[in-house]
N, C-alpha and C positions, 0 to 999 in steps of 0.2 A: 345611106339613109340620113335625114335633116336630124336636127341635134336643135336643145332649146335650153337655154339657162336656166338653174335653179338658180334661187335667191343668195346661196352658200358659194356660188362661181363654178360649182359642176355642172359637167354639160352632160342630158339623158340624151337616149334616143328616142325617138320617135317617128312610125310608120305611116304616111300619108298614102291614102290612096280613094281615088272615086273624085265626084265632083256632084257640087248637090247642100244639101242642108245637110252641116257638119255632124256627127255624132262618135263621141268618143268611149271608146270602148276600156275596160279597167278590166286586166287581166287577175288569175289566182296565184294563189303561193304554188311556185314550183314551176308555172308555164312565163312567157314571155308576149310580147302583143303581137309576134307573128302568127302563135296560135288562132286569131282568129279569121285568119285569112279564109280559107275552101268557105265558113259560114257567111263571110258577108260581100266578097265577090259576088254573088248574084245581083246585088243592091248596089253598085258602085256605078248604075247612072244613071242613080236619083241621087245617092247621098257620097258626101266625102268623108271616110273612117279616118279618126285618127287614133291611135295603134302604139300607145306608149312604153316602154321596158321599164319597169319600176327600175329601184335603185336593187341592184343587188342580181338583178336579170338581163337577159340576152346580151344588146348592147350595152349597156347601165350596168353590166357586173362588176367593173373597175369601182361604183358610186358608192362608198360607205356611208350608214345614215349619220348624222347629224346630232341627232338629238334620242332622247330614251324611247320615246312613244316613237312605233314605226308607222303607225298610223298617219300620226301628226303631219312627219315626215313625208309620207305621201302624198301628204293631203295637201301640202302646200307647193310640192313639187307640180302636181294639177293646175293648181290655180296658178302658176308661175309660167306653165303649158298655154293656161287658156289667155294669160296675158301677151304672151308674144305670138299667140297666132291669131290674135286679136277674136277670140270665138264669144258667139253671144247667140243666142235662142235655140241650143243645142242639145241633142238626144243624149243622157248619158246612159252607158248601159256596166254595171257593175256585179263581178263576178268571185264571189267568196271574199277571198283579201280585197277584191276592188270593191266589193260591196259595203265589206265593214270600211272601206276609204273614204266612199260615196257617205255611209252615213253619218261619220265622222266629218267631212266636206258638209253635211247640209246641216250639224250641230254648231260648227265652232269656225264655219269659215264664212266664205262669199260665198253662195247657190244661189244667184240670182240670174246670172247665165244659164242655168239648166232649165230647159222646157219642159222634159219628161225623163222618166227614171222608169230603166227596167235591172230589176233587182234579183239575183240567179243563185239560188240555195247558199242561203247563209240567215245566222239568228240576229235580232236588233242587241241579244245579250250575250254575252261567251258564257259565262258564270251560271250554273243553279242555283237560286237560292230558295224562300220557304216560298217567293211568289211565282218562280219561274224555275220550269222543268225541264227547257227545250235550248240549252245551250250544249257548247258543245258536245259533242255524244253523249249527249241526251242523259238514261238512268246510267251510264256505262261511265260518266264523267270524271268518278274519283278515282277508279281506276287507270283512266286514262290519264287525269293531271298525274297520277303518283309516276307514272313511263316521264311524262314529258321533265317531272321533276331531276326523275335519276338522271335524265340525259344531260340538264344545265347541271348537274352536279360533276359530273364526268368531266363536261366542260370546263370546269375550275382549276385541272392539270395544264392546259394546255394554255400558250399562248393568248394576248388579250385579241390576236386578231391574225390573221392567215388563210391563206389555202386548207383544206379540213386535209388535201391528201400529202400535205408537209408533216403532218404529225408523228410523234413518233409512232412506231408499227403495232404496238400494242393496245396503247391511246387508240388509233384509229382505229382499228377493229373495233372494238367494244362500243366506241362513238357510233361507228356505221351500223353494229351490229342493230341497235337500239333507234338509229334515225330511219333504217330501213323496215323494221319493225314497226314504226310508226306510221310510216308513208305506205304501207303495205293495206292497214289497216284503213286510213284516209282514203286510199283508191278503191278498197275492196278487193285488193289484190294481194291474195296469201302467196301468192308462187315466186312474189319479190324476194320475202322475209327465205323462205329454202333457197331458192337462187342464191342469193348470197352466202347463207350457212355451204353450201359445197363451191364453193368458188372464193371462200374470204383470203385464202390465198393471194389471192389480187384485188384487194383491199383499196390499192392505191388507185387502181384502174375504175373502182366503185363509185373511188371519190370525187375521179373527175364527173362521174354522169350527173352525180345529183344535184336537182335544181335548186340545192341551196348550198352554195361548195364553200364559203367564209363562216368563219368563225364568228368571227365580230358578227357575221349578218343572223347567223341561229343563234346566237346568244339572244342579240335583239327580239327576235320573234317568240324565240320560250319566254321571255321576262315579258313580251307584251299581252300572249297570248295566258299567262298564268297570274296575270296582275289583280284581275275581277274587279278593276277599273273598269271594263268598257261596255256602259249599258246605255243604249240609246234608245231605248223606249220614250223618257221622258223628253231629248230632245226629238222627236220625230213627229210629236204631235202636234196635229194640224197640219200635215204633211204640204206644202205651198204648190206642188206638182201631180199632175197625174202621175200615176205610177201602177207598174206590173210586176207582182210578185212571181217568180217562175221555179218551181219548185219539183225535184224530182222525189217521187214519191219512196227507193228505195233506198235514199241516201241514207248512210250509218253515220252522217257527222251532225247533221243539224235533223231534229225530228221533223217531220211534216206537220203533224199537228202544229208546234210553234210559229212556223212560217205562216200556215193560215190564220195565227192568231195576229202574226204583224202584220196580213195582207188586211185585215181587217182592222186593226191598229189605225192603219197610215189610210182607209178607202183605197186600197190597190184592188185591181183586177187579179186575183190568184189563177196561174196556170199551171196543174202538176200532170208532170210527164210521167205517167202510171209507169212504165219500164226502168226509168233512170234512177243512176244513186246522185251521189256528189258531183259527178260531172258527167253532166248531161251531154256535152260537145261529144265524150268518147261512147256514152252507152245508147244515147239515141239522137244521135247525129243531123237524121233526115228533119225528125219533129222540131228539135231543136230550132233549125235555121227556117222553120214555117213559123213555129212560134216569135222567133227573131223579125222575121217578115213581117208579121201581125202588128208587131209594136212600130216597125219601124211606119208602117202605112197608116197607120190608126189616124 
């Protein structure tokens, strides 16, 4: 697979495929840019996908970020992408962490290269505050920061950075216990969080699977995702691009109601997949890649 310089001297990977009007595709926390293969092979001869691994993913697992904000981080890694593949009037299509990248890319960087933006369940704000109700899990949010807190808390035994399955035996369990806890939760999948509870036994074996297996890299993402730094409401106005808000309507991470309020926010087109939660690629797959279609022909 081709390889492209960040600005820091690391080299990402990245997935080319198709030939056509370029459109780069921004994967989620936890998947990698192979994931979108089976959705946009059908499209690969009109358009050419390009198929990034963030840092910390697929091939990019080696890449530790850089700097505090993981966002930032990515955001520049993109634009370091779109420099050496020289890309210019491009689809971009962003997907939860790609999306908060994307809006963070069209706040604080260059988005002058992007022609259109489709945008795939995620809020413009992580944070509730007294004006907005629709960040992360939604009325469920202090609940849920108070998990993500004990977890970075946990974290402060271990190592400033490693493999999560080096840890000592103890440490990791408890780590996994609570990270699998959480991704159980994020996917709508309770049968994670048991699985694990009669099998933590092999704890170590757990560690390899999850798609976030560094230390340093979940430290990063709790402290970014718990900052209530990142509200892009105010830069998104006037939004310079069409754009498609795509939203499953049974997701437990970002409410529906908020997403229509950012589709209408930014003038986007809102498309909610009545069957899907958070990740629409696994619960409606078929709609998914027509809705995909939509944007891509429009």
């Amino acid at each position: 697979m081709p390889f492209f310089p960040a600005r820091d001297g690391e080299s990402l990977q990245v997935r080319i495929i198709g030939r056509g009007q370029p459109v780069l595709m921004l994967h989620g926390l936890g998947m990698q840019g192979r994931d979108w293969l089976p959705f946009v092979l059908p499209f690969t001869r009109r358009y050419q996908f390009f198929l990034p691994d963030f840092r910390g993913a697929g091939g990019s697992s080696r890449v530790r970020f850089n700097q505090p904000d993981v966002f930032h981080n990515h955001m520049q890694d993109m634009e370091d992408l779109v420099s050496h593949f020289g890309l210019s009037d491009f689809s971009l299509v962003g997907y939860s962490l790609g999306a908060t990248t994307s809006l963070h890319w069209h706040g604080y960087g260059d988005f002058t290269p992007v022609r259109r933006y489709l945008h795939i369940d995620q809020s413009p704000c992580i944070a509730n505050g007294s004006d907005w109700a629709y960040g992360l899990f939604g009325d469920q949010q202090v609940r849920f920061f108070s998990q993500l807190e004990a977890l970075l808390a946990l974290l402060d035994g271990a190592p400033d950075a490693g493999p999560l399955n080096r840890l000592a035996t103890g440490l990791r369990e408890a780590v996994l216990g609570q990270l699998l806890d959480i991704f159980s939760q994020v996917a709508g999948r309770p049968e994670l969080r048991s699985a694990y509870q009669s099998t933590r036994r092999w704890s170590g074996m757990w560690a390899r699977l999850l798609p976030v297996a560094d230390v340093a890299d979940l430290r990063a993402y709790l402290r970014a995702y718990l900052s209530h730094t990142h509200d892009y409401r105010t830069t998104s106005g006037n939004f310079p691009v069409p754009a498609t808000v795509l939203t499953g309507a049974l997701s437990p991470l970002y409410p529906a109601a908020g997403q229509a309020e950012f589709a209408r926010h930014i003038r986007a087109r809102h498309v909610v997949l009545d069957k899907a939660g958070h990740v629409p690629l696994m619960s409606q797959p078929v709609a998914f890649t027509r809705a995909l279609g939509r944007f891509l022909n429009e």
